[in-house]
N, C-alpha and C positions, 0 to 999 in steps of 0.2 A: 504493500500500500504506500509505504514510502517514495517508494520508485517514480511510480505512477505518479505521486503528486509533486514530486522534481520535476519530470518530463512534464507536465502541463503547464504547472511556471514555466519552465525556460518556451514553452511550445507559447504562451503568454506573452513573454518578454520579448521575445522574437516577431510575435504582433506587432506587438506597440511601438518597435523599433521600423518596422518595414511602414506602418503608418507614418511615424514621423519623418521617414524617408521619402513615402510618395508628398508629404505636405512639401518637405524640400527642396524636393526636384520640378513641384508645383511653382512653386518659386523662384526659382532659379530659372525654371522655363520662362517666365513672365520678366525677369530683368534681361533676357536675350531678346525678347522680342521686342523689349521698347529700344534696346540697344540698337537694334538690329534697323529699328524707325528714324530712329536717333542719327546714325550711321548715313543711311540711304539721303535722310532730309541732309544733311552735310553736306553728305557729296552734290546734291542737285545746287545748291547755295554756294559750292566753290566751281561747280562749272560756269554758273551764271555771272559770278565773281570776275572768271577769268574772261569768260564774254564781253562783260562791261569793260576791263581794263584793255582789252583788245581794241575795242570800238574808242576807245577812250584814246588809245596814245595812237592809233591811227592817224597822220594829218588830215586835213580833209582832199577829198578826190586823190585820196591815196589808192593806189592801184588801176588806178585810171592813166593811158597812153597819153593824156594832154599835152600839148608843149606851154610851157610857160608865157605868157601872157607879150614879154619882148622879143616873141619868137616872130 
């Protein structure tokens, strides 16, 4: 009988362990997935970044064949 009520504890304990595991990993999954938002919106914010600084230090009618105006 003693046996028996060892093994049910530890078979208990091992519940309560594997619970507070799935709460865990519950958790852990939810800071990946905002990271993961977190991440994405960044990147979209430093393309657009680099977009604007492009257009930005552009001269104007840069890339255009024109000849200079004392031509």
């Amino acid at each position: 009988m003693d046996d028996s009520h060892r093994i049910e504890q530890r078979l208990m304990d091992l519940e309560v362990k594997a619970s507070f595991t799935e709460d865990l990993l519950d958790q852990l999954n939810a800071v990946v997935v905002r990271q993961q938002q977190e991440i994405a919106q960044l990147a979209r914010e430093l393309a657009q970044m680099r977009q604007d600084t492009l257009h930005a230090s552009a001269p104007p009618g840069a890339g255009a064949s024109e000849l200079p105006p004392h031509y």
